[in-house]
C-alpha positions in Angstrom: 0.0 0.0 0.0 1.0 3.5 -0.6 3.1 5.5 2.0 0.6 6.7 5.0 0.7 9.1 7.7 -0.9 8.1 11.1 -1.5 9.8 14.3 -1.5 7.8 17.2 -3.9 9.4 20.3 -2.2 8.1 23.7 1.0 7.4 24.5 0.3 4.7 26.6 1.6 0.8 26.4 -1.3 0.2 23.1 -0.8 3.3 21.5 3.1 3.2 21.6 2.8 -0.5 20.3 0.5 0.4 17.1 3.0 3.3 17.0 6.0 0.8 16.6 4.4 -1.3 14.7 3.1 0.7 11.8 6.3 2.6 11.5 7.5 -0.8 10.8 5.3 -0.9 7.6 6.4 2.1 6.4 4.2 4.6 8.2 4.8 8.3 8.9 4.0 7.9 12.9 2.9 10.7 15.1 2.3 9.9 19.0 -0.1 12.5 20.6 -0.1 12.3 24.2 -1.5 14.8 26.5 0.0 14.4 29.4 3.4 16.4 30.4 5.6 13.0 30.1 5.3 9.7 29.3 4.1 7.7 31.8 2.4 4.6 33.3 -1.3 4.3 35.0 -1.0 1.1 37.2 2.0 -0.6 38.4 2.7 -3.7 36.6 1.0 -5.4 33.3 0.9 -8.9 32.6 2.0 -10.1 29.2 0.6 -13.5 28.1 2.3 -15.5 25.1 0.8 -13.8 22.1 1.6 -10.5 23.5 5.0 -11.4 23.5 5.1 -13.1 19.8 3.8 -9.2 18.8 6.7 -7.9 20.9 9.1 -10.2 19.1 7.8 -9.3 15.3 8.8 -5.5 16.9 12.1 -6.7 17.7 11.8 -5.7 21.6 10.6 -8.8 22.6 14.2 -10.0 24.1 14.4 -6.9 25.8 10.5 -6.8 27.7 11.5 -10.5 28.8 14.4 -9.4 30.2 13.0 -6.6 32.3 10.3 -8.6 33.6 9.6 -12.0 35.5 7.8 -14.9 34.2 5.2 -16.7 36.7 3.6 -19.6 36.5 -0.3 -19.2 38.2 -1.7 -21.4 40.9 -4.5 -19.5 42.7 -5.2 -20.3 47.0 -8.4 -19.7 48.6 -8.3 -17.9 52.1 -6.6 -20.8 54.1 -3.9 -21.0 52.0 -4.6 -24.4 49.7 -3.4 -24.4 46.6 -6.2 -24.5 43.7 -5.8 -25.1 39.6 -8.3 -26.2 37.7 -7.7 -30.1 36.1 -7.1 -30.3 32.5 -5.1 -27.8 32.0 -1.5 -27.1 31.8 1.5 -24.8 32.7 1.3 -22.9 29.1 -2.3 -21.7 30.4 -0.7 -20.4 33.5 2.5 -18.7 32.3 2.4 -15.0 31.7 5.5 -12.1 32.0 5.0 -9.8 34.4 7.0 -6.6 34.1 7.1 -2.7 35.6 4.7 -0.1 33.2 6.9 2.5 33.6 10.3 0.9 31.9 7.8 -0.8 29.6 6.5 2.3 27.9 10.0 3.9 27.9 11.2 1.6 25.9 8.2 1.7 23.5 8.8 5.3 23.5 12.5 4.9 22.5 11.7 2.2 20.2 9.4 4.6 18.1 11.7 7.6 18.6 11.0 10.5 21.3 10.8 12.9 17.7 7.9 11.4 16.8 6.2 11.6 20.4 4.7 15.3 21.0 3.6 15.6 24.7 1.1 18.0 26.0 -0.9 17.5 23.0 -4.8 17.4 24.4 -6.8 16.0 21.5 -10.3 17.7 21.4 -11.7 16.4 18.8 -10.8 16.0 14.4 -13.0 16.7 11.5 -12.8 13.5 9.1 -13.3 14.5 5.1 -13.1 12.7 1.7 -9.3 12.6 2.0 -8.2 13.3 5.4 -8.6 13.7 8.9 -7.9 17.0 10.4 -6.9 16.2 14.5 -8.0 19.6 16.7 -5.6 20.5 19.6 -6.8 22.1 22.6 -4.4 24.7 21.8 -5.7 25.8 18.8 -3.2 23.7 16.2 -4.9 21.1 14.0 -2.6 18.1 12.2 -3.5 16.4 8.9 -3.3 12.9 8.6 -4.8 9.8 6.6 -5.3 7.5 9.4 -6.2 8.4 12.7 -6.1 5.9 15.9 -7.5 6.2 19.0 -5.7 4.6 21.9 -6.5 7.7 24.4 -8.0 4.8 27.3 -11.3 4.4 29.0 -11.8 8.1 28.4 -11.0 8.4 25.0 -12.2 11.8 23.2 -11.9 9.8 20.2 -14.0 7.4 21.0 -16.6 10.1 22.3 -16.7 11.6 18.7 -16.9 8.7 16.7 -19.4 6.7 18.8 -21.8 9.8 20.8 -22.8 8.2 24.1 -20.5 5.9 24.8 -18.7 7.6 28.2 -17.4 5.3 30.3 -19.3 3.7 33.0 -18.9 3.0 36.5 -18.5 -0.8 37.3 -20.8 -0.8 40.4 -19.0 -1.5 43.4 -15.9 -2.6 42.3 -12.5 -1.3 43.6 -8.9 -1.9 42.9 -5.7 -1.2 45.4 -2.1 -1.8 44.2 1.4 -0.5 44.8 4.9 -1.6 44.0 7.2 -2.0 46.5 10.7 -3.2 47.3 11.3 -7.2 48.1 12.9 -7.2 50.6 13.0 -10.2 53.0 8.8 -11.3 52.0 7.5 -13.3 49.9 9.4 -16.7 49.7 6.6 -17.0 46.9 6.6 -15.3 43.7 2.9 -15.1 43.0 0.3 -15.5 45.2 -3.0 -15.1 43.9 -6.0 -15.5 46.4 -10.3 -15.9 45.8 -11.1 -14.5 49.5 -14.6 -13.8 51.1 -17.0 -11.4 50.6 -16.4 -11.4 46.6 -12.8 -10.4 47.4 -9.2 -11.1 45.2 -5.9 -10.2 45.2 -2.1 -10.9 46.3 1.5 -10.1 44.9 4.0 -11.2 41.9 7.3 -10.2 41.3 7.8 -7.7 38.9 10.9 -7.5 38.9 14.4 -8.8 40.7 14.0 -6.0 43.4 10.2 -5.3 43.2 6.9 -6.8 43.8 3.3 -5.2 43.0 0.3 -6.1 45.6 -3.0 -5.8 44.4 -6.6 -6.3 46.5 -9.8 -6.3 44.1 -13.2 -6.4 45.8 -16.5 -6.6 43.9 -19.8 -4.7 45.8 -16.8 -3.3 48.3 -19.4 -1.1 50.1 -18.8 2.4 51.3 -14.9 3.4 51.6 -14.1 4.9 55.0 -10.6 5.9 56.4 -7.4 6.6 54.3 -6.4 4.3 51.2 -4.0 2.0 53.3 -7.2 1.0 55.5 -9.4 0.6 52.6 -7.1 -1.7 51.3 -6.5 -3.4 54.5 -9.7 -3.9 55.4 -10.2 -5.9 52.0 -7.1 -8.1 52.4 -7.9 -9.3 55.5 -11.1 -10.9 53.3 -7.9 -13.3 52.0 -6.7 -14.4 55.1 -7.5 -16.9 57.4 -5.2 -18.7 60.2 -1.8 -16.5 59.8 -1.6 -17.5 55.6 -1.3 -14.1 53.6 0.1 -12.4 56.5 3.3 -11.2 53.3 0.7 -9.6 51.8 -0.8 -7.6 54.8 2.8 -6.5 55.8 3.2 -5.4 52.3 0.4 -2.8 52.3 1.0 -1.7 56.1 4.0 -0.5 54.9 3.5 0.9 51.3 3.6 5.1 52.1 0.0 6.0 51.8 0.6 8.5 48.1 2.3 5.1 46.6 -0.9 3.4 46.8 -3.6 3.5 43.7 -7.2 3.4 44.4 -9.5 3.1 41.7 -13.5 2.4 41.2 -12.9 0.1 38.1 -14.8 1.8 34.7 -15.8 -0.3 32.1 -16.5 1.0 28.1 -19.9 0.2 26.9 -20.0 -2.3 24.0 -19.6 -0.4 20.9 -22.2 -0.6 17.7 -18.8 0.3 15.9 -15.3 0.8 16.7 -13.8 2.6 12.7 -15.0 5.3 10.3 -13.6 5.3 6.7 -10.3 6.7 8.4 -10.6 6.7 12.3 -10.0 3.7 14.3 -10.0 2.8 18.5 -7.6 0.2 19.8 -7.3 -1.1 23.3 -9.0 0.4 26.2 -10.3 2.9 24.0 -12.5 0.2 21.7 -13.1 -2.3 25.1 -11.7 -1.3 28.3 -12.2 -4.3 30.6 -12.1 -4.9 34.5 -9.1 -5.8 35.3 -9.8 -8.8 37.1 -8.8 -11.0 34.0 -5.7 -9.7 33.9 -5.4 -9.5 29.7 -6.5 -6.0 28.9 -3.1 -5.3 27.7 -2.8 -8.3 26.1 -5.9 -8.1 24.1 -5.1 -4.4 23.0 -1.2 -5.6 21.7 -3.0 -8.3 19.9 -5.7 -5.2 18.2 -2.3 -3.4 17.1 -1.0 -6.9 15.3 -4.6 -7.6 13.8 -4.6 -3.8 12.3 -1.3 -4.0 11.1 -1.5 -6.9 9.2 -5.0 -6.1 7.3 -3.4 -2.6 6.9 -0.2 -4.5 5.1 -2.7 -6.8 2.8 -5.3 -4.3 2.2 -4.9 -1.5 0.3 -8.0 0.7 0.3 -7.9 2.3 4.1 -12.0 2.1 4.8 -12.2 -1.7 3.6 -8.8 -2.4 6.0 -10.6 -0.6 9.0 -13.9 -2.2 8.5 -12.0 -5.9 8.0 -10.2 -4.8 11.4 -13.6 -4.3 13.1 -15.6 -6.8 12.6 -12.5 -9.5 13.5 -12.0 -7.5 16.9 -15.2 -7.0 17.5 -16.2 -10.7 17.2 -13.2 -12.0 19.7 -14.7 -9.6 22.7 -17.9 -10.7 22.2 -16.8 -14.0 23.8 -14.2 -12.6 25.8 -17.0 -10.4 27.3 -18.6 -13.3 28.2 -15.4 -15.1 29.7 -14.9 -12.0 31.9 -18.9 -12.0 33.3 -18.5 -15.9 33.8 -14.8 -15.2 36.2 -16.4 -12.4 37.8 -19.0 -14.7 39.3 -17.1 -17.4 40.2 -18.1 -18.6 43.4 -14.7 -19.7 45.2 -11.3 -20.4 44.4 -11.7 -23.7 42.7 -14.6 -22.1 40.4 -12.4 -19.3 39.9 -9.4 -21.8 38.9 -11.7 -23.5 36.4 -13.2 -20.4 34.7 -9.8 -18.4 34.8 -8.1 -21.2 33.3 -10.7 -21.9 30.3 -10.8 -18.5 29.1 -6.9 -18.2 29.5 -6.6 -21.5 27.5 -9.0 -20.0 24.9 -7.2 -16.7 24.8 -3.7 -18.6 23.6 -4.9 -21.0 21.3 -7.2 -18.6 19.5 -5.1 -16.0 19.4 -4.2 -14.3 15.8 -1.2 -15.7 14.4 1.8 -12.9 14.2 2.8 -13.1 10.4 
């Protein structure tokens, strides 16, 4: 196909990707990010296999694996017994946990910090026969042929191409994580628990000298005291008889500003997700809750989907619509994946349900040309 322009909205982990990627193809690449530096929301992401095979087609893949630590899952309920569901394997279990922050640096140099222009707040863009003309809220506006919107849960792309599709609340349901040095804890590199009162969470490595706690509760309730209580309070839901005491040590001691609190939002399924020249990847198409752990993945595995339709197909509004209705089509079952883990009753429910839609995740996953 001919030589393209592209403007990438977000500078986060999807949107650097697709960046990286398309330059490989030959595309002119522009990042937009609006935010004063680039950065990471969260602490660590899990990468699953075909993640990584996207990574390796970029060339970084060596590099992410190195930064990172792989883990192998077994889940515990709140007494401490090991769970996994029978059937399945290791390969259903493994995944590469690494920091956001060095992640997205390196995506950033990988693409070139030229082609990344921060403080760039996207209002809106006005799409015509030929182009698309991107507003800034400072007035400037950029031409470009393709425009992709990876600007999150949020997205002010998504807001113009699909009116009344905000963001919505997922009702009750909170997330607390932090990273925080080793040190002497955790004999165990992952412990993952199902607790009481609709309550998940533990810690993983993330790296030699680092480990990210999390605590998810579903219908959590009101939120009284600071964030360290909060938190507390819903870890002691994984905890019974001294087990899980590492991971109550680990939030007693995380400073109070380290720790993120969030009410998890969820994107509305979409009618559509492209115009004839505008396109959402990631969070921006199908932000998830995080409690199946793949959002990433699934958004790298958007970026290697539109990149390879872009490479075979040459008329831009055919490539787009190709790209939507293939995405579009996965999440309708991996929608129904994530409603069927949400509701898993106990650990070894959650062990079997987890496990089935991580198995399905790998061995449907698009090939990586």
């Amino acid at each position: 196909m001919s030589r393209k322009s592209t403007i990438v909205v977000g500078g986060g982990l999807v949107g650097l990707t697709a960046a990286v990627s398309l330059k490989l193809i030959g595309h002119e690449v522009i990042v937009l990010e609006k935010a004063p530096q680039i950065r990471a929301v969260g602490a660590g992401i899990g990468l699953w296999a075909n993640a990584l095979r996207e990574f390796d087609h970029l060339g970084i893949g060596p590099e992410i694996r190195d930064m990172g630590i792989e883990h192998n899952m077994w889940f515990f309920n709140p007494a401490g017994d090991p769970v996994r569901a029978p059937g399945y394997t290791d390969r259903d279990h493994q995944f590469l946990l690494v920091p956001r922050p060095e992640l997205n640096n390196l995506l950033a140099d990988t693409i070139g910090r030229d082609r990344i222009r921060l403080d760039a707040h996207v209002t809106g863009y006005t799409e015509t026969g030929s182009d698309v003309v991107v507003h800034l809220a400072n007035g400037e506006t950029l031409r470009t042929d393709l425009l992709i919107g990876s600007d999150g849960v949020h997205s002010n792309v998504r807001k113009q191409l699909v009116p009344g599709s905000d963001a919505v609340p997922h009702s009750g349901h909170y997330s607390w994580r932090a990273i925080v040095p080793t040190g002497n804890q955790n004999s165990e590199p992952t412990v993952l628990t199902v607790g009481h009162r609709r309550t998940r969470g533990g810690y993983a490595r993330i790296a030699r000298d680092r480990a990210m706690w999390m605590v998810n509760q579903f219908d959590a309730g009101p939120l009284t005291g600071s964030k360290r209580e909060r938190a507390l309070e819903r870890a002691r839901n994984l905890t019974e008889a001294g087990w899980n005491d590492d991971l109550l040590s680990m939030i007693a001691e995380t400073p109070e500003e380290s720790i993120l609190e969030n009410q998890v939002t969820l994107v509305p399924e979409l009618p559509h997700w492209t115009s004839a020249r505008v396109a959402l990847i990631g969070d921006a198409a199908h932000g998830l809750s995080p409690h199946i752990a793949s959002g990433g993945t699934l958004g790298i595995e958007d970026v290697g989907v539109l990149r390879s339709i872009l490479t075979a197909e040459a008329d831009l509004e055919k490539a787009l619509t190709t790209y939507e209705h293939t995405r579009s089509a996965r999440f309708d079952t991996v929608r129904e994946h994530s409603t069927a883990v949400e509701h898993a009753g106990d650990a070894v429910e959650f062990a079997q349900r987890y496990a089935t839609f991580s198995h399905w995740m790998l061995t449907t996953a698009p090939a990586t040309p």
